[in-house]
One Martini backbone bead per residue (centre of mass of N, CA, C, O) as a GRO file, in nm:
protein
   98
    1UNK     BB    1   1.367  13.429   1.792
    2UNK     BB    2   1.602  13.436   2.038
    3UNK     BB    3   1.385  13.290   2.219
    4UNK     BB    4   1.311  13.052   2.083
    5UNK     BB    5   1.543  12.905   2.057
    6UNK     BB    6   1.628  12.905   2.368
    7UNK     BB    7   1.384  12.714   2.482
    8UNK     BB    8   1.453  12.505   2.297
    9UNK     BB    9   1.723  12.457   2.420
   10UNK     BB   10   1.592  12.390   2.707
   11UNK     BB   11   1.395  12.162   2.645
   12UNK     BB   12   1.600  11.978   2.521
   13UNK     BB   13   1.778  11.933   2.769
   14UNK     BB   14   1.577  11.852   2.955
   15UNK     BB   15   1.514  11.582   2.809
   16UNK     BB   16   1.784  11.469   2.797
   17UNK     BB   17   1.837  11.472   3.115
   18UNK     BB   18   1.603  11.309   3.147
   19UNK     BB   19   1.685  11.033   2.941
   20UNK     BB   20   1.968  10.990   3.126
   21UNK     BB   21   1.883  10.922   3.412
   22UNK     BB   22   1.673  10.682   3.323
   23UNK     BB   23   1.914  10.506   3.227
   24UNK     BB   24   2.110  10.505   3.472
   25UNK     BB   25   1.900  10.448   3.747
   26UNK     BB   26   2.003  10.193   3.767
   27UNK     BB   27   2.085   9.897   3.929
   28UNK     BB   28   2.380   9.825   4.061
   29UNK     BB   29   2.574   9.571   4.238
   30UNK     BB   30   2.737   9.661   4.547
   31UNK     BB   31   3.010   9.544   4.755
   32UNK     BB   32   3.024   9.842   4.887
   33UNK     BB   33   2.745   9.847   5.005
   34UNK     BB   34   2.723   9.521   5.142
   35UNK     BB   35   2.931   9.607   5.348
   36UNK     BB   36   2.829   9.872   5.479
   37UNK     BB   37   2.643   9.778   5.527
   38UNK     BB   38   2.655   9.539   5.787
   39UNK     BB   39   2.834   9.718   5.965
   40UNK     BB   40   2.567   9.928   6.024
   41UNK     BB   41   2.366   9.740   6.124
   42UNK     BB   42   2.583   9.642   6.376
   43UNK     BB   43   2.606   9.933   6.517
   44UNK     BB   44   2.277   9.957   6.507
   45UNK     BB   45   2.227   9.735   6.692
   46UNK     BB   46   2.420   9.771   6.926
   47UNK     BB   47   2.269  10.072   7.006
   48UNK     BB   48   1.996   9.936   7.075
   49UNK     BB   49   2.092   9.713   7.293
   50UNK     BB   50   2.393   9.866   7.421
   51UNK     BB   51   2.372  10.203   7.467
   52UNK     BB   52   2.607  10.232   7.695
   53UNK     BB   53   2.820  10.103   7.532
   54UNK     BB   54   2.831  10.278   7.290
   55UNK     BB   55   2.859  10.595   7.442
   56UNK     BB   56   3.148  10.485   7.587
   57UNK     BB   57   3.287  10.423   7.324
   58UNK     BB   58   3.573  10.557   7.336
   59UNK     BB   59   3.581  10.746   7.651
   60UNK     BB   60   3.584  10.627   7.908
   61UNK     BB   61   3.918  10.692   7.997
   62UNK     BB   62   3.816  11.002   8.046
   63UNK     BB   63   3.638  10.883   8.312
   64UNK     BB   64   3.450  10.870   8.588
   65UNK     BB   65   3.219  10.740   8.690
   66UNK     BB   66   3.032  10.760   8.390
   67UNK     BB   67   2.727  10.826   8.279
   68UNK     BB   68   2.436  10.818   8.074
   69UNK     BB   69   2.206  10.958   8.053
   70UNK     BB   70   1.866  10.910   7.941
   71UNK     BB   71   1.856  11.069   7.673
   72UNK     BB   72   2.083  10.937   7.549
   73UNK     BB   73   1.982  10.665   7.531
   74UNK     BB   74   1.721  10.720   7.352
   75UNK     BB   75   1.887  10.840   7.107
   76UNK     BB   76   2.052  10.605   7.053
   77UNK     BB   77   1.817  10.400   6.965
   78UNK     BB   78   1.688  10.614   6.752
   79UNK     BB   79   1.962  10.571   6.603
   80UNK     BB   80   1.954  10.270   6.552
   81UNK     BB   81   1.698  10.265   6.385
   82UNK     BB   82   1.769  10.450   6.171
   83UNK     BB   83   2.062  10.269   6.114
   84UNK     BB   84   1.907   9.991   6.006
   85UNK     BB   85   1.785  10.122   5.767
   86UNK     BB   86   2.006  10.207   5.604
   87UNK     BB   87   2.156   9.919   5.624
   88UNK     BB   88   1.915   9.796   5.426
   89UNK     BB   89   1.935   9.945   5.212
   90UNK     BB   90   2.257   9.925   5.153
   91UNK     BB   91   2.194   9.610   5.087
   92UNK     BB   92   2.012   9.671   4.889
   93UNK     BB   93   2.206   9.803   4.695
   94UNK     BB   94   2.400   9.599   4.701
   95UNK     BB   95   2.200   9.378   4.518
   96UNK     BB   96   2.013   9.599   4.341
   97UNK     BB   97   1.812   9.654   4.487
   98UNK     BB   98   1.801  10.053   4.463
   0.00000   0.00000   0.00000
């Protein structure tokens, strides 16, 4: 009998857990997500774009005539492309659609 009750008691929670998600789940509007998304989408087309330029930000002080691999702009590039995407989602939970 007492494992019927604890099962019981397993699948009331599993229940509970499963129809309070469903409830919280929807999205409101958060201007703090599209703030971060427009900042990264602005970072993610320059790493696009000018991928030498953006992987020597902040760095070049440090070396003397040094370029960027082409593995590394490549990846960067990669990372552009990605970091776009990222930044639509954000922009996208910033007004509530995601």
């Amino acid at each position: 009998m007492k494992k019927l009750a604890a099962a019981h008691a397993v699948s009331v929670h599993f229940l509970v857990t499963i129809t309070s998600y469903s409830y919280y789940s929807y999205s409101e509007p958060d201007p703090g997500h599209l703030l971060y998304g427009v900042v990264f989408l602005i970072i993610s087309i320059l790493m696009l774009v000018k991928p030498r330029f953006m992987l020597m930000f902040g760095r070049k002080w440090k070396y003397k005539n040094a370029e960027p691999s082409d593995f590394a702009i490549e990846v960067s590039k990669i990372t552009g492309i990605l970091g776009i995407l990222v930044g639509i989602a954000l922009i996208g939970s910033g007004f509530g659609l995601l």
